[in-house]
BALUM-228671 format. One line per 8 residues: number of its first residue (from 1); for each residue x, y, z of N, C-alpha, C. Coordinates in Angstrom, 2 decimals, always signed. Example, Ala and Ser with C-alpha at 12.3 -4.5 7.8 and 13.67 -1.06 7.14 Angstrom:
<atoms>
1> +13.19/-5.69/+7.80/+12.30/-4.50/+7.80/+13.20/-3.30/+7.80 | +12.85/-2.25/+7.08/+13.67/-1.06/+7.14/+12.90/+0.03/+7.87
</atoms>
This chain:
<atoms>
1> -125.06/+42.32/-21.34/-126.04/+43.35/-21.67/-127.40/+42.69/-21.65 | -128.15/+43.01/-22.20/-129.60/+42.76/-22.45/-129.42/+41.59/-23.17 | -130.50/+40.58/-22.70/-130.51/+39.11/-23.45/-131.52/+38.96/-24.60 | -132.88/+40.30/-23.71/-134.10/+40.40/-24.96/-134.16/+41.58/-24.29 | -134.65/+42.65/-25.23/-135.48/+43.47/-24.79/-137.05/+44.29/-25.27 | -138.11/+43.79/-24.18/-139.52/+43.76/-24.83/-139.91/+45.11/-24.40 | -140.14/+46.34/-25.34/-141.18/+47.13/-25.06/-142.18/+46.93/-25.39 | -143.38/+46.83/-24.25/-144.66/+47.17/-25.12/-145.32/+48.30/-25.01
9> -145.92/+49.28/-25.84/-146.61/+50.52/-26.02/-147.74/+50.15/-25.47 | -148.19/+50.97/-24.85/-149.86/+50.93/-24.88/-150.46/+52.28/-24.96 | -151.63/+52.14/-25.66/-152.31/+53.53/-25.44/-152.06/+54.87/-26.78 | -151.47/+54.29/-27.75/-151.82/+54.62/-28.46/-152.69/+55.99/-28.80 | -152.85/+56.78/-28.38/-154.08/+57.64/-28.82/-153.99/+58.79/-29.53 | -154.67/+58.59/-30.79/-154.55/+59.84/-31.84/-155.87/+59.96/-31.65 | -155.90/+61.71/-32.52/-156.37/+62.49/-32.49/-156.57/+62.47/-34.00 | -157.71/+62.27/-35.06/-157.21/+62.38/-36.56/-158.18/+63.25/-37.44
17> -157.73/+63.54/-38.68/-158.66/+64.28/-39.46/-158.53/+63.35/-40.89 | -158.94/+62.90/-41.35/-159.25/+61.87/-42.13/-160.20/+62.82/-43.51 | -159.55/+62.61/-44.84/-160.15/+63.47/-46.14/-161.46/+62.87/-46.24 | -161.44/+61.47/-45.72/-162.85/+60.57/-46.17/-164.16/+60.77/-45.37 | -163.27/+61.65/-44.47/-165.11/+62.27/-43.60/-164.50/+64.15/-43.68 | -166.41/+64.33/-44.15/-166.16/+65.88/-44.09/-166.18/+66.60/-42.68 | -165.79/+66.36/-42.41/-165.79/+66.97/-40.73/-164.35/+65.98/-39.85 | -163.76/+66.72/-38.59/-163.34/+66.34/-38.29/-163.36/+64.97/-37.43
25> -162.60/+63.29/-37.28/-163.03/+62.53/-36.74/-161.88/+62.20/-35.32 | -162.52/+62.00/-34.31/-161.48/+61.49/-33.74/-161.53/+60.55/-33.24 | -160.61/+59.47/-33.30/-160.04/+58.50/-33.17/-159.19/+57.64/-32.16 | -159.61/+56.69/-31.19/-158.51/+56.33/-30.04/-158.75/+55.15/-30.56 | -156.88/+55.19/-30.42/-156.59/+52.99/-30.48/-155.89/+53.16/-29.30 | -155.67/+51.62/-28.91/-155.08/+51.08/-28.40/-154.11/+49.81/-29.12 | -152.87/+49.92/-29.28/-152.14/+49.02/-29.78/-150.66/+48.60/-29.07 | -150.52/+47.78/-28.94/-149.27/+46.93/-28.18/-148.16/+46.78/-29.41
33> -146.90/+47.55/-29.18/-145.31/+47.21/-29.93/-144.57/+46.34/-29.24 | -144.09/+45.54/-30.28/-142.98/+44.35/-29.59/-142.11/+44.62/-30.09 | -140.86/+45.13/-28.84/-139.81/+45.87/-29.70/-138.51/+44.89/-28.92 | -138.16/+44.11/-30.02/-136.96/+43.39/-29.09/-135.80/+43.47/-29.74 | -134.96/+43.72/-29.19/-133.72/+43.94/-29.78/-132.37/+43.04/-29.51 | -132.57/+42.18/-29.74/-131.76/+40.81/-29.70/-132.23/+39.79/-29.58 | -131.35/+38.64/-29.92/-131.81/+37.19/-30.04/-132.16/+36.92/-31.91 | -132.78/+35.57/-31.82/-132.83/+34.88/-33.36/-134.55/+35.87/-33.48
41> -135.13/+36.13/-32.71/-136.73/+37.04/-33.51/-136.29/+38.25/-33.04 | -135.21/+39.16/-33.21/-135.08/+40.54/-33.11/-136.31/+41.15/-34.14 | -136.57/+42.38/-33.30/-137.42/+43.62/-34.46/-136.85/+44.51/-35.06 | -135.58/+44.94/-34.00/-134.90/+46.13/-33.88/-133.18/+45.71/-34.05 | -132.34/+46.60/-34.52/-131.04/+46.68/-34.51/-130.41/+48.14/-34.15 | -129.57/+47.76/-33.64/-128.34/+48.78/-33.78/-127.52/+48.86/-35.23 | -127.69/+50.00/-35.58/-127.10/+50.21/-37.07/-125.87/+51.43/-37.17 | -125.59/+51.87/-35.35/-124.47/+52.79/-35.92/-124.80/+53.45/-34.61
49> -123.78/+54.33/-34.08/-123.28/+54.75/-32.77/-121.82/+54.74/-32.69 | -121.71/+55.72/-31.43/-120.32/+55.83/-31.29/-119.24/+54.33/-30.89 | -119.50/+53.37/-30.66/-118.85/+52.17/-30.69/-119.55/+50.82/-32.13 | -119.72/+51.91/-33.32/-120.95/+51.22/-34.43/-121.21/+50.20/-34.15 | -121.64/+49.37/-34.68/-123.03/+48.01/-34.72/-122.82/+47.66/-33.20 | -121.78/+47.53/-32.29/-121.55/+47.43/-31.29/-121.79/+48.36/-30.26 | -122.50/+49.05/-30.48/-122.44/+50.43/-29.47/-123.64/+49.96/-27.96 | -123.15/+50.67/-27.23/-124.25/+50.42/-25.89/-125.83/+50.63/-26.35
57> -126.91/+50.09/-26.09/-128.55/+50.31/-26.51/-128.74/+51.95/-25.80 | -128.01/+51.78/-24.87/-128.27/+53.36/-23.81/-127.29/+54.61/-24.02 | -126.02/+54.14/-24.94/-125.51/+55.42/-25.37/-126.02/+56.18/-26.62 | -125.25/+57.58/-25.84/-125.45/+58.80/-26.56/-125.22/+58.50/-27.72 | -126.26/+58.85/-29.02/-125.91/+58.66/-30.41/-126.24/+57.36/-31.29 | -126.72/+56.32/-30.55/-126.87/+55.20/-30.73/-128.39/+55.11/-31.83 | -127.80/+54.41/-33.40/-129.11/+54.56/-33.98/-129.79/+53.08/-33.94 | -131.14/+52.84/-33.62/-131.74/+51.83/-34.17/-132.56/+51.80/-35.80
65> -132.63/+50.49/-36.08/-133.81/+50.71/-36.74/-135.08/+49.15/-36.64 | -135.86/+49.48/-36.76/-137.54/+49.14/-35.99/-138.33/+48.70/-36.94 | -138.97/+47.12/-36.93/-140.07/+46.24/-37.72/-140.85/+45.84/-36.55 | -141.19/+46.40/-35.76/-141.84/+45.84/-34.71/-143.45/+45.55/-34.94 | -143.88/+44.41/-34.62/-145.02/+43.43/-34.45/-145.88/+44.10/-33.59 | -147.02/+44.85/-34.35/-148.02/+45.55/-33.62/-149.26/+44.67/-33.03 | -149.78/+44.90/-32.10/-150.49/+43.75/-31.95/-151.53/+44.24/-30.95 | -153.06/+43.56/-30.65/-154.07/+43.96/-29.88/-154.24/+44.05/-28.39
73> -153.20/+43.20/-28.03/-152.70/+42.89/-26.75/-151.45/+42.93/-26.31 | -151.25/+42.60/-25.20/-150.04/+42.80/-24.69/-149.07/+41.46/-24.77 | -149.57/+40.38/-25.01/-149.16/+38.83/-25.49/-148.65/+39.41/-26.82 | -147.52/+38.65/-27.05/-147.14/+38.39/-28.71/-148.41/+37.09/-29.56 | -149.13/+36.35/-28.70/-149.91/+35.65/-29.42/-151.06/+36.58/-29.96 | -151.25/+37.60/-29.38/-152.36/+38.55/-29.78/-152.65/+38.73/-30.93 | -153.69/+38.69/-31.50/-153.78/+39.01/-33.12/-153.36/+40.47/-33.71 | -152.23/+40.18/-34.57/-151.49/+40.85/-35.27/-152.27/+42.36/-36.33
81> -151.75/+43.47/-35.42/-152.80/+44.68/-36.71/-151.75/+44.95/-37.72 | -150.08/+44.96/-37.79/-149.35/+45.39/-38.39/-148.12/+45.48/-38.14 | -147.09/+46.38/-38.33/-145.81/+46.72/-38.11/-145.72/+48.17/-37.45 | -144.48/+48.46/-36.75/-144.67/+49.99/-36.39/-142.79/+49.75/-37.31 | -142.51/+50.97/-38.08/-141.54/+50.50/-39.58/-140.45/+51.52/-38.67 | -139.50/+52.40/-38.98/-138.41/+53.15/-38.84/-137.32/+53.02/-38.06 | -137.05/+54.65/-37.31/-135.52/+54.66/-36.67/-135.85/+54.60/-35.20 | -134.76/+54.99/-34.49/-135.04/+55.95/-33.32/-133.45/+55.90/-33.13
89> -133.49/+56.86/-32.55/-131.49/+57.65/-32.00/-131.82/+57.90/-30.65 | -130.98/+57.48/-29.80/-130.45/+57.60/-28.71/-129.76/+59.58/-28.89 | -131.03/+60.55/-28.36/-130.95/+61.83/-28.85/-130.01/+62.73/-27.60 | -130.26/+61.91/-26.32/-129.74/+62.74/-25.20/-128.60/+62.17/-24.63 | -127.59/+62.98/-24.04/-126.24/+63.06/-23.88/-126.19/+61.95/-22.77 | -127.56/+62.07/-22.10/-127.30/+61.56/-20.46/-128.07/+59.62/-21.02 | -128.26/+59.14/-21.94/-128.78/+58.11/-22.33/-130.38/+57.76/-22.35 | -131.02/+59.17/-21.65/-132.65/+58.52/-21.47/-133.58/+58.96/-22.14
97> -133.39/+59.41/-23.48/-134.41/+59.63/-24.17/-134.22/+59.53/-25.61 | -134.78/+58.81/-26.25/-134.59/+58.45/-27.67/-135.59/+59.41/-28.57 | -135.40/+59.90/-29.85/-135.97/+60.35/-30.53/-136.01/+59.56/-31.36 | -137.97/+59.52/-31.91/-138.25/+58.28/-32.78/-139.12/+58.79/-33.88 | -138.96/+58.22/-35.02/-139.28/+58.57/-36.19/-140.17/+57.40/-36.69 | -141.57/+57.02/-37.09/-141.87/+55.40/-37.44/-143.13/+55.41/-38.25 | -143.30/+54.66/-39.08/-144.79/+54.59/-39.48/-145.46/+53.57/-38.83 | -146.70/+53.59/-38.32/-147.96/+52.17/-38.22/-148.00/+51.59/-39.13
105> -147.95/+50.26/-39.74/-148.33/+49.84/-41.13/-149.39/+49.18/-40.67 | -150.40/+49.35/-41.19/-151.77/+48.28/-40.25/-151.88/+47.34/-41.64 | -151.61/+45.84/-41.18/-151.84/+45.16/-42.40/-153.35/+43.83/-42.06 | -153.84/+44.40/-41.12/-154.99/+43.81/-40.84/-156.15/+44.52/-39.98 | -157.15/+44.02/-39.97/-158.27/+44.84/-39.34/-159.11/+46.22/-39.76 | -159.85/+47.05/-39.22/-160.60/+48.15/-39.93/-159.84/+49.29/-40.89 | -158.43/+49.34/-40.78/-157.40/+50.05/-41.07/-156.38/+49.59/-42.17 | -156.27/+48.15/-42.52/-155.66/+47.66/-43.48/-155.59/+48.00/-44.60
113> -153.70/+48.80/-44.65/-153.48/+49.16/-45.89/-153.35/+50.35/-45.04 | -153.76/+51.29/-44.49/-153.74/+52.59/-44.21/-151.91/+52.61/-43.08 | -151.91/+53.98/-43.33/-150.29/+54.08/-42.23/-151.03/+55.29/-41.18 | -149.92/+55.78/-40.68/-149.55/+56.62/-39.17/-148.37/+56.77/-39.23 | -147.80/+58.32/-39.20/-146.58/+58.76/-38.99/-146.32/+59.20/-37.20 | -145.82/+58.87/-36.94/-144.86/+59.43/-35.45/-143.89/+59.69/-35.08 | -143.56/+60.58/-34.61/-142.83/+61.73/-34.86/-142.34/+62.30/-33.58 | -141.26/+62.34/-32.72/-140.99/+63.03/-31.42/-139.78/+62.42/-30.52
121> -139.67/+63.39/-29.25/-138.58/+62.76/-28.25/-139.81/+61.87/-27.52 | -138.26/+60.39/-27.06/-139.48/+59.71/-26.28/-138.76/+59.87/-24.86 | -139.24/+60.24/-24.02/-137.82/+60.19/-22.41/-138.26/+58.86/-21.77 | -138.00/+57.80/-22.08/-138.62/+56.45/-21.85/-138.89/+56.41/-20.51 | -137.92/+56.72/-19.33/-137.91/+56.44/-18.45/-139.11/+56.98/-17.23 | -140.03/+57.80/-18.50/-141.62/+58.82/-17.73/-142.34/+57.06/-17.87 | -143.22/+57.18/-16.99/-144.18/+56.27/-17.10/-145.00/+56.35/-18.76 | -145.43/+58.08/-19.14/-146.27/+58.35/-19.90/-145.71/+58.90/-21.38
129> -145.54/+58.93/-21.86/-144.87/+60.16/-23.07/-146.01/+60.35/-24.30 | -145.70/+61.80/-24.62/-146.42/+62.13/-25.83/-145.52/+62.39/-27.14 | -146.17/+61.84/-28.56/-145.33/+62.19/-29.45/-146.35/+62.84/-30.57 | -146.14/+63.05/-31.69/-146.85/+64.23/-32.47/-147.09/+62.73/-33.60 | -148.75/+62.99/-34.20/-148.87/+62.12/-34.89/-148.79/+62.94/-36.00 | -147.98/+62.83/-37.16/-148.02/+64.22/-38.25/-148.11/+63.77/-39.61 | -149.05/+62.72/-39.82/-149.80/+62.47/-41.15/-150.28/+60.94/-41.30 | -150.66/+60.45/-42.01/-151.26/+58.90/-42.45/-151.60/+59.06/-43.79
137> -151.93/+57.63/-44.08/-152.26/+57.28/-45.56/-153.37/+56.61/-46.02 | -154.23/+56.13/-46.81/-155.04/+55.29/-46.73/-156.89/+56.25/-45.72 | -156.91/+55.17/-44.95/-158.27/+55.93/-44.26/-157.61/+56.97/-43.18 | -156.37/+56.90/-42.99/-156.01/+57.63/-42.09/-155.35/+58.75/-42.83 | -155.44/+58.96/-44.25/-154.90/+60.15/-44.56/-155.39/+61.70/-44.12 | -154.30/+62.05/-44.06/-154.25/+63.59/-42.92/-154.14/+63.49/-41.88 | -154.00/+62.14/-41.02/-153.82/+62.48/-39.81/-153.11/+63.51/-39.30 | -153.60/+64.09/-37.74/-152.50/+64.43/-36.74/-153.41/+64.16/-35.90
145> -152.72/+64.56/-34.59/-153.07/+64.33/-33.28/-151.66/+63.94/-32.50 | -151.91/+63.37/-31.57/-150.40/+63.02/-30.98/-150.60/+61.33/-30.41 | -150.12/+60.88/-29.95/-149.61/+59.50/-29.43/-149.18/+59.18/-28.31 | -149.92/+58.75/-26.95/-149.32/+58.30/-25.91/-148.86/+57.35/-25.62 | -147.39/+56.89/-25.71/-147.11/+56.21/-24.81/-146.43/+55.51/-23.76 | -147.00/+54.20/-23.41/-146.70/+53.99/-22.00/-145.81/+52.92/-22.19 | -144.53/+52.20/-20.98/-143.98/+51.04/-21.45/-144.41/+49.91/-20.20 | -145.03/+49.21/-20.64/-146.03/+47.88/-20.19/-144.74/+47.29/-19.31
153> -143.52/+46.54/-20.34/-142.53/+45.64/-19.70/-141.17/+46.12/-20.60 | -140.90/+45.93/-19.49/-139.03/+46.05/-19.95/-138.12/+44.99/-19.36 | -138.19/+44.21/-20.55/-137.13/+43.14/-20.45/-135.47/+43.32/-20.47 | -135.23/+43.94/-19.66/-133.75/+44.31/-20.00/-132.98/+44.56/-18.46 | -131.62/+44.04/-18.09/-131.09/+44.15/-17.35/-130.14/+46.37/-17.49 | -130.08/+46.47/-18.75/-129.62/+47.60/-18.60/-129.65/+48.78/-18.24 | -131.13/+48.88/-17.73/-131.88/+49.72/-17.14/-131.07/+50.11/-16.45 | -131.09/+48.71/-15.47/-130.81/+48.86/-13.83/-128.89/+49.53/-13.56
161> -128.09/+48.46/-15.00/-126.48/+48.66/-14.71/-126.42/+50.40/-14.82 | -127.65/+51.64/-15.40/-126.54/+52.62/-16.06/-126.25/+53.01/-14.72
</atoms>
């Protein structure tokens, strides 16, 4: 199967309403997820699926769960803004689209201390995807807007076997 597997997000872009400004603000980041799911620096696990802890990354039903290393760039040396925290399930029958559930934890930079909820199907295999940004905490409390994104690199042979 997969020896590592690196997603990186890019593009990021919310849309936000923030209590700390009287008017509406909006907001574009750009932030890079390192989402690897195996090896001794995993982010991510398999926690249950139809073959449990063992189940395929690409089958139907398959749950992860996600500490992934947010970061400014697309390098893992990049300076670190936070964590992206939760699940995601393997939601579709045919294996290509995960539904993901996660917070931003930004534990550094203009945002530190503040979160981001995200919320949606992802069909990985689009170049582009949108997901619903549907609250924050901190300076980002009230967010919404939505979230694009894109996958930079995919380290994974399993793509190619389904």
């Amino acid at each position: 199967m997969a020896s590592t597997i690196i997603l990186s997000v890019i593009g990021l872009v919310f849309l936000l309403v923030s209590s700390s400004y009287l008017v509406s603000k909006e907001e574009k980041m750009v932030i890079y997820a390192h989402d690897i799911l195996s090896g001794p620096n995993a982010t991510g696990i398999i926690v249950g699926g139809m073959g449990g802890i063992s189940s395929n990354p690409l089958g139907f039903g398959t749950i992860f769960v996600i500490d992934d290393v947010l970061t400014t760039g697309p390098e893992m040396s990049s300076t670190v803004l936070g964590r992206a925290q939760g699940i995601y399930v393997n939601s579709e029958v045919k294996g290509t689209s995960l539904h993901l559930s996660f917070s931003i934890v930004f534990e550094s930079g203009k945002y530190n201390g503040s979160t981001i909820q995200i919320l949606g199907a992802d069909p990985f295999y689009q170049k582009e995807r949108e997901l619903s940004v549907v609250g924050g905490t901190g300076m980002l409390k009230y967010a919404r807007g939505n979230a694009i994104l894109e996958t930079v690199s995919l380290g994974c042979s399993c793509i190619k076997d389904m």
